[in-house]
N, C-alpha and C positions, 0 to 999 in steps of 0.2 A: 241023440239029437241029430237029425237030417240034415244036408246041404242047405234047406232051404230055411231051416231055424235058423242057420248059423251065422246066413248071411243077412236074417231079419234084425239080429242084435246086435250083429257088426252096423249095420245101417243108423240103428236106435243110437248106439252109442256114440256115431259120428255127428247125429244131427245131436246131440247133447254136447260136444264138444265144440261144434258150430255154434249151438245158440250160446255157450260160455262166452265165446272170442267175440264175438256179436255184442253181446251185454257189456263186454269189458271195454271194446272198444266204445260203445256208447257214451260210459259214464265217464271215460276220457275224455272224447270231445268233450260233454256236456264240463269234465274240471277245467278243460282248456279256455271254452266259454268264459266260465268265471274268472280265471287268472284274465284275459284281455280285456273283460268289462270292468276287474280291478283295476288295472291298469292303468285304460280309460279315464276310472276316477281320480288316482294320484298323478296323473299326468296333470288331467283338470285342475288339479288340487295346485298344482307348482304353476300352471300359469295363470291363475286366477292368484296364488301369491304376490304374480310379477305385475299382474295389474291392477291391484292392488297398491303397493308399491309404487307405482309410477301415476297413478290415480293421484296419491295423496301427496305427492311432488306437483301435480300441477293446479291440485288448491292450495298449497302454502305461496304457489304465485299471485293466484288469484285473488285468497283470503289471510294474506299475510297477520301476524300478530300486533293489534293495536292499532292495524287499519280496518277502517267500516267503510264499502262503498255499495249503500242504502239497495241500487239500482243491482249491482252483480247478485247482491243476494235475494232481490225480490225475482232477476229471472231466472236462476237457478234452482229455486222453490217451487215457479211455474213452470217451465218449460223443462225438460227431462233432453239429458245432452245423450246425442245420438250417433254416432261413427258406425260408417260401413262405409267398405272395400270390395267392391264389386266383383273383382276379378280373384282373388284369393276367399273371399266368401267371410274374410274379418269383420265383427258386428259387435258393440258394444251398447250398451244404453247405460247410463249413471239418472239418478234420479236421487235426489236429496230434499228433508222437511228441517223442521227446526228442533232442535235437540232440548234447550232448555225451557221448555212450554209450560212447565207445571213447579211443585216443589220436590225437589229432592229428597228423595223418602230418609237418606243419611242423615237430614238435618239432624232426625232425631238423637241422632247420637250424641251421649252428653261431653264430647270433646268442645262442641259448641258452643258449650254454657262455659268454658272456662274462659273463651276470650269476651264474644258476647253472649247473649241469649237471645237478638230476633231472630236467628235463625231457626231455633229450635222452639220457641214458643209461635214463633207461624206454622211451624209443621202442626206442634202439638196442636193447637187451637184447631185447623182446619180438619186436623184427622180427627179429634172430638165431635167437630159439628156434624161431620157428614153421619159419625156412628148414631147421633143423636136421629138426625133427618131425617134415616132411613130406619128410626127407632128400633136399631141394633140392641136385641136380647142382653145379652153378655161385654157392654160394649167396654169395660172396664179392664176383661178378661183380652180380649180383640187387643187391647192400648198396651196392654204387660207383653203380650206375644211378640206382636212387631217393639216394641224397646227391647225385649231380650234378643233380637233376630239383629238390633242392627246395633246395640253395643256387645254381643259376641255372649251373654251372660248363659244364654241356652245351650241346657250339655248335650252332648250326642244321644245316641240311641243306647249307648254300654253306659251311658250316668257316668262317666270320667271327665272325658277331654271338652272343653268348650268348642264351641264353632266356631269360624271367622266371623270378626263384627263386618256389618255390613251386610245391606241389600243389593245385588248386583243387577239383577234381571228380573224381569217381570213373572219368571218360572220359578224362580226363590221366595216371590212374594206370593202367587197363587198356592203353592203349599202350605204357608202358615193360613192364606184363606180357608182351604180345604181341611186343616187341620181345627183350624175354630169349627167348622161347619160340623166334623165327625165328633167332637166334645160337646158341641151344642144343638145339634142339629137345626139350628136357626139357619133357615136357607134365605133368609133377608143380606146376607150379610153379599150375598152375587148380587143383588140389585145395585152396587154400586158401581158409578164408570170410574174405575180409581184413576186410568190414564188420565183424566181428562184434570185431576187434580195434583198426580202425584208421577215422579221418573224415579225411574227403577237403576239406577249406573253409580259407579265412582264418580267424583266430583270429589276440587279440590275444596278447601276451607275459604275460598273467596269467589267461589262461583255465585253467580246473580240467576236468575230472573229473567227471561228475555223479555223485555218492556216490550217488545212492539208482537211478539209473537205470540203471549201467555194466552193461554185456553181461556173460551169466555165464563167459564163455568166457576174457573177458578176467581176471576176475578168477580163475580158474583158474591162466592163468598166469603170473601176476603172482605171487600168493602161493602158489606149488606145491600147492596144493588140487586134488585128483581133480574133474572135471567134474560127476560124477554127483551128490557132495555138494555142491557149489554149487548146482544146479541143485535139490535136494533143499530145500535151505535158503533158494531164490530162488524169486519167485513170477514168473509168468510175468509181469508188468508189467515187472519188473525191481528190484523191491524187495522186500525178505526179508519173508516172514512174519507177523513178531513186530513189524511196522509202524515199526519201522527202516533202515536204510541200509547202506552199507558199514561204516563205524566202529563200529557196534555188531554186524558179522558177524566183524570184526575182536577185536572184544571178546571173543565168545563161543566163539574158541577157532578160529577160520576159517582162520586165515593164523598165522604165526609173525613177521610184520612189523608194527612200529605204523604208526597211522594217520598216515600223511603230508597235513598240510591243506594244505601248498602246490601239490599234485599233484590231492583229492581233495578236493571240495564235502561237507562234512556234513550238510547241506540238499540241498532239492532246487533245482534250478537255473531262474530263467526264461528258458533255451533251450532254442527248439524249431525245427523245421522243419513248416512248415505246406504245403498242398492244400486249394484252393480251386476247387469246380466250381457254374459259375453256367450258366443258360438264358438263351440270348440268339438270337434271331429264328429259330426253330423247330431251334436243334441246343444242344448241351451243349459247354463249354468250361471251360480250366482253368488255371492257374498255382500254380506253386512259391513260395515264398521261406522265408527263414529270421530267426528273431524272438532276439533277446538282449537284455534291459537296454536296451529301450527302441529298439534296434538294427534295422534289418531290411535286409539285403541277400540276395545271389545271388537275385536275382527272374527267375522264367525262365515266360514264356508258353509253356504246352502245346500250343496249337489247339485246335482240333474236336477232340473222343471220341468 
């Protein structure tokens, strides 16, 4: 082998040990990267806790328990609360709807039926009609599903252990949809707008009805009222008109049933579900929760927007 072989392979070998160090160092930065855009997130994470926290401190002043002041929650509904700090770049926005619009899909749980039963025979009824409506294939099968889901009766996937009773989320309930669907393949059963009938959360054993907020859909059919005249008689916020609520749509000749106040708020309620999007170290992030009577859980970090 020549001088000039030897110093061909001595050269190969060093640009081989060059592009090693090269590579390594790359995929370094590139772990570094990720460790500070972790970071990033758990930093997010803790102060989106803290405001949070201090969030739900300044609606228990606002929305105290057992006071209703009609006007703070009709602008709070509308108007979306807005803070920024100009010179530090600090930017929040809060934005809250109405939390008890619909029925509570727990109704169904037969705890219900041991104190009373309209709570659980208005679930039942309404979850019937709508199966009926939307001339639901299997709707019998659809009614065992959701009662095994929200009295706990349905075993796991190993056939042992029961689940938790209870529907939490609207992500626990599209499962058992999806699940009718793959058993039946009745794809009627997506034609229905279940929010606009039904909420997906905990709720205690004396939670109501928001009278002045309930979806117009819902009260369609509930009191056999034509949609169109609900919705005629209903303003888009969710309250009539004539700056009333349900008991006085009830009044005025709406429904053929009296007003149930064990079922249905006369007032308006302070629950709501609130969205919270703050600026934190040059991106936007956000978080869920839900506010009742001083109350506030299902708190759910969004991330990055």
């Amino acid at each position: 082998m020549d001088k000039i072989e030897r110093k061909g392979i001595a050269l190969f070998i060093t640009l081989l040990i060059i592009a090693s160090i090269l590579s390594i160092v790359a995929v370094s930065f590139s772990y570094l990267e990720v460790v500070q855009k972790r970071s990033g997130v758990v930093s997010a994470t803790i102060q989106g806790n803290l405001l949070y926290k201090n969030t739900v401190t300044v609606l228990k002043r606002f929305f105290p328990k057992g006071k209703v002041d009609k006007r703070k929650i009709e602008l709070i509904y509308t108007i979306p609360l807005n803070l920024k700090e100009n010179k530090s770049g600090f930017n929040i926005v809060l934005s809250c709807k109405p939390l008890l619009v619909a029925i509570p899909i727990n109704w169904l749980n037969e705890k219900f039926t041991k104190r009373d039963t309209e709570r659980f025979e208005l679930a039942k009824e309404v979850l019937e009609q709508l199966l009926e409506r939307h001339n639901i294939e299997e709707a019998d099968l659809f009614v065992d599903m959701v009662y095994s889901a929200v009295n706990g009766t349905e075993l796991s996937e190993r056939g042992r252990l029961k689940r938790r009773a209870g529907i939490y989320s609207r992500e626990e309930f599209n499962l058992i949809v999806d699940d009718y669907f793959f058993k039946t393949q009745d794809e009627k059963i997506y034609s229905i707008n279940w929010d606009r009938y039904f909420i997906f959360l905990d709720v205690t054993e004396e939670a109501k009805i928001d009278g002045h907020y309930i979806t117009a859909e819902l009260v369609s059919i509930i009191f056999d009222v034509p949609i169109d005249s609900v919705k005629d008689y209903w303003s888009s916020s969710g309250e009539d008109r004539k700056g009333g609520g349900l008991k006085d749509f009830i009044a005025d000749g709406g429904g053929d049933t009296a007003f149930n106040g064990k079922l249905f708020s006369d007032k308006p309620l302070n629950a709501m579900r609130c969205e919270e999007r703050f600026f934190y170290r040059d991106g936007y992030y956000g978080f869920k929760f839900d506010y009742s009577d001083e109350r506030s859980l299902n708190f759910e970090f969004i991330g990055e927007l």
